[in-house]
N, C-alpha and C positions, 0 to 999 in steps of 0.2 A: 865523529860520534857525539862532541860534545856539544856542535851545534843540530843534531836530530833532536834531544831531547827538549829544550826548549820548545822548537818547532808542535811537536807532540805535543807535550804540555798545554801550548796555546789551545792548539786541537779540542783538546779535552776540556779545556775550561770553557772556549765557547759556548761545548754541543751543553753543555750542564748551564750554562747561560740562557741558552735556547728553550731548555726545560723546567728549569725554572722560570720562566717568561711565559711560558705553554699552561704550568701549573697554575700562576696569579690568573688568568686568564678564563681558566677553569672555574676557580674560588671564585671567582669575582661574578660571573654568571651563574652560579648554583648561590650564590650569596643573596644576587637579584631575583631568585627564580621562587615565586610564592608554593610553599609548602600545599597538599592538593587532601578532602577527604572524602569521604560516601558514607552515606547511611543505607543499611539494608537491613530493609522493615519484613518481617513475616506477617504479613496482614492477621493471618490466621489467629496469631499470637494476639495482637492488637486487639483484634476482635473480642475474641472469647474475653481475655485479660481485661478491657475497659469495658465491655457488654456487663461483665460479673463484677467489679466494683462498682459502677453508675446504674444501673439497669437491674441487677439482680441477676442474670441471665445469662449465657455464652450464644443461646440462639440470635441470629443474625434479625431471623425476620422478626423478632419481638424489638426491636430496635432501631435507629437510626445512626448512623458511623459520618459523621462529618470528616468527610479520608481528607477534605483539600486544605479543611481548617486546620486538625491535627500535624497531617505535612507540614505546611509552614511554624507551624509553633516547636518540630523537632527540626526544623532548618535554622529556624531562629535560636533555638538553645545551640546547636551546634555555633553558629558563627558565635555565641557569645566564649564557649569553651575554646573553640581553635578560632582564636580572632586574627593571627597573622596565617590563616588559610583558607583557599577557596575551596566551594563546594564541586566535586566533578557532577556527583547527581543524586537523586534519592535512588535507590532499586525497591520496588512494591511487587514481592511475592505474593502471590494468592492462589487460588486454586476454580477453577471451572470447567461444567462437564467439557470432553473432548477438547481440552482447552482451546474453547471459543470465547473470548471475552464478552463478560454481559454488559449492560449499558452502563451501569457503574462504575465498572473496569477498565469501561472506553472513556468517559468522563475524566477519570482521574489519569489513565495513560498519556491525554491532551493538556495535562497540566505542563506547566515548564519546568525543564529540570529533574523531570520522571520517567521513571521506564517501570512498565508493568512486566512482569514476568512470571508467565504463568505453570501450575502444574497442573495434576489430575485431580478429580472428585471421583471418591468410589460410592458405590449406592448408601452410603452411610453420611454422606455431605463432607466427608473426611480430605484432608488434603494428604496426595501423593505425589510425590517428586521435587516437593517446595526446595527441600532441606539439602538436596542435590545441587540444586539451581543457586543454593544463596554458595554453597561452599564452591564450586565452579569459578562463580564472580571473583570472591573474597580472594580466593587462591590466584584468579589469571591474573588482577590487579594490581595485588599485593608484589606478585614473582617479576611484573611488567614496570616495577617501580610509577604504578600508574598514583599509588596514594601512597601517604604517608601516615594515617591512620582512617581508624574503619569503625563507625561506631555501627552497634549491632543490635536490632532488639529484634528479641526471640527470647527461646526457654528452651528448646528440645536439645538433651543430649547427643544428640548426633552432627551437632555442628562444632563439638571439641577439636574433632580431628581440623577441619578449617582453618579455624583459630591458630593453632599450633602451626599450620603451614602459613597464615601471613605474616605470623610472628618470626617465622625462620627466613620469611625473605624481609625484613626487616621493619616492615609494619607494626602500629600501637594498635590495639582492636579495645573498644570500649562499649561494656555492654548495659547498655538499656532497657529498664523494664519497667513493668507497670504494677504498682500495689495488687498485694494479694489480701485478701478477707482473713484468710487463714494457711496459715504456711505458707508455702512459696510455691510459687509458677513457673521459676527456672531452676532449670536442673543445675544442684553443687558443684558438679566436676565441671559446669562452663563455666560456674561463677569462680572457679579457681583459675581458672588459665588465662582471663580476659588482664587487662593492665588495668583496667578500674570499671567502678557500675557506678550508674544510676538509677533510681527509683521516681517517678511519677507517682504525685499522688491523685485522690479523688479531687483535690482543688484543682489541678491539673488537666484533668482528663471529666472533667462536668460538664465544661462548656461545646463537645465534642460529641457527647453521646444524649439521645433523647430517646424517650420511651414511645413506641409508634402507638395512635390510637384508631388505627381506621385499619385495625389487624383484619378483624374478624367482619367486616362487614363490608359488601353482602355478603350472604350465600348462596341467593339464588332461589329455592325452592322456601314457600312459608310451611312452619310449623300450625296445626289448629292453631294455638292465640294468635295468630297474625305474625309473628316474627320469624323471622330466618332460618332457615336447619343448614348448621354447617354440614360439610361434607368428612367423609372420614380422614383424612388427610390432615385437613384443619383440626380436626378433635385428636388425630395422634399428634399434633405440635402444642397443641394446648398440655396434652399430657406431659410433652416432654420441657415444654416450660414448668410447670408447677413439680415434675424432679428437679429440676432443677434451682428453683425454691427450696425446697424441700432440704435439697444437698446442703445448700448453703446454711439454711438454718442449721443442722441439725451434725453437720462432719461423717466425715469419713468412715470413721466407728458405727455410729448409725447405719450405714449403707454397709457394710462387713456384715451387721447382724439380717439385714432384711433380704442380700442376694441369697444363702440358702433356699430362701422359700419359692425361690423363684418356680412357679408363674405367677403366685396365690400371693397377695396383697393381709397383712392383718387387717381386721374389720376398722381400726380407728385408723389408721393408714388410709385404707380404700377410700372410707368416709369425708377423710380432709381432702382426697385428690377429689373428689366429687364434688365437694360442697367451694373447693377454690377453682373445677373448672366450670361449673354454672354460672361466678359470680364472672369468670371473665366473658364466657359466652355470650351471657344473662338472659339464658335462655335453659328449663331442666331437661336432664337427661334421664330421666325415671323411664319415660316409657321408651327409650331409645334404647334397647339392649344392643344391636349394631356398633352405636358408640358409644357407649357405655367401654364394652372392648378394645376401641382402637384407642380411649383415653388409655387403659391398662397398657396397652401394647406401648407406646409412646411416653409413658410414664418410667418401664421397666428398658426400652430401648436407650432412653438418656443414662440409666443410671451405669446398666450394663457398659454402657461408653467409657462412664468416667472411672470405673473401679480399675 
């Protein structure tokens, strides 16, 4: 009996030898092995968010969106924040009809390092399913131990739930956003749950965004003085550009008082949407009663959006 237990003993000390040897072995490859992150961009967010501090504007078409410039300058802040980690890739949410990618989307998809992923546009230019798609990612990544943090720019509350799931598979998520004019653009309850923010200012985000100037022209058919008659379409975007001036100048409070009246414009109200969209047209709309209207419709279409 009293030579079994030795024997045993040996036994024992080995297999604990072995595993310990198995353990270093471990350490020492996960010690080598470079920590990994992703950024997942909601374009949508980007858009409207730098359109309206650089531009004035959240309309797309009143502007130009530098996506490949922007990209790299949120690749480059990331390597400088997670400097002992590599980038796995961007993800660019956005939204197009029957998500078919438009040539922009295809442009920027051919960048390196990007994946487009897209959701729906409802008849309102609205994005559907974005917010789906980002929490999907964040979550199969996150639980795949595929990253070790996620930095995030958006704003919609509906991506708490997300957050919360890569944080419980042991993910850092760090969210990202862009200066607002007035109050904030992302929702409080995200901005609680993330492990830290950043903010982007207008120095930031100037050299990205330019004001388009060959909006409106042509049109196609001339007006009597020789110049252009937009088409209705064009005159409801003019409108819903100068709401959206409007918004910016003037807050939220202002739009609270002016939706009761809706469809009926006050007279100095009307006035200034008139008089700021002939200057963009620069052409008048006096004897245009046609578009006279679909200014009004595109005017109250924006605002109704944003309340």
């Amino acid at each position: 009996m009293n030579d079994v237990i030795p024997s045993d003993l040996s036994s024992i000390s080995a297999a604990i030898e072995r595993t310990n040897e198995l353990l270093r072995r471990v350490l020492a490859e996960v010690a080598t092995t470079p920590s990994t992150h992703a950024i997942f961009v909601d374009a949508g967010y980007v858009y409207a968010a730098a359109g309206r501090l650089v531009a004035g504007t959240e309309d797309r078409r009143a502007f130009e969106l530098d996506a490949e410039g922007i990209i790299e300058a949120f690749i480059d802040k990331a390597r400088t924040i997670f400097p002992d980690s590599r980038l796995l890739r961007v993800y660019w949410y956005d939204g197009a009809r029957r998500r078919i990618h438009t040539s922009e989307q295809q442009r920027i998809a051919e960048l390196p390092d990007v994946k487009v992923r897209l959701g729906n546009l409802n008849a309102n230019n609205q994005q559907k399913g974005v917010d789906s798609l980002i929490r999907g990612d964040l979550e199969s990544l996150a639980r795949h131990r595929a990253i070790g943090d996620a930095v995030l720019l958006g704003g919609d509350e509906d991506l708490v739930s997300a957050v919360e799931a890569a944080q419980g598979y042991g993910a850092r998520v760090h969210l990202w956003g862009i200066e607002a004019i007035e109050g904030r653009n992302q929702a409080e309850a995200l901005l609680w749950e993330v492990d830290s923010q950043r903010t982007f200012d207008l120095d930031f985000c100037k050299p990205y965004v330019s004001r388009r100037t060959d909006l409106y022209e042509p049109f196609g058919d001339s007006q009597p003085g020789g110049g252009p008659v937009p088409g209705r379409d064009d005159v409801r975007f003019v409108g819903a550009q100068v709401a959206a001036q409007w918004l910016a100048a003037r807050g939220r409070a202002a739009l609270a008082e002016l939706l009761p009246g809706h469809p009926y414009l006050p007279g100095s109200v009307d006035q200034e949407l008139l008089n700021e969209a002939e200057a963009l047209l620069r052409l008048s709309l006096r004897a245009h009663a046609d578009l006279r209207r679909a200014l009004r419709d595109g005017f109250w279409e924006h605002l109704q959006a944003q309340y």
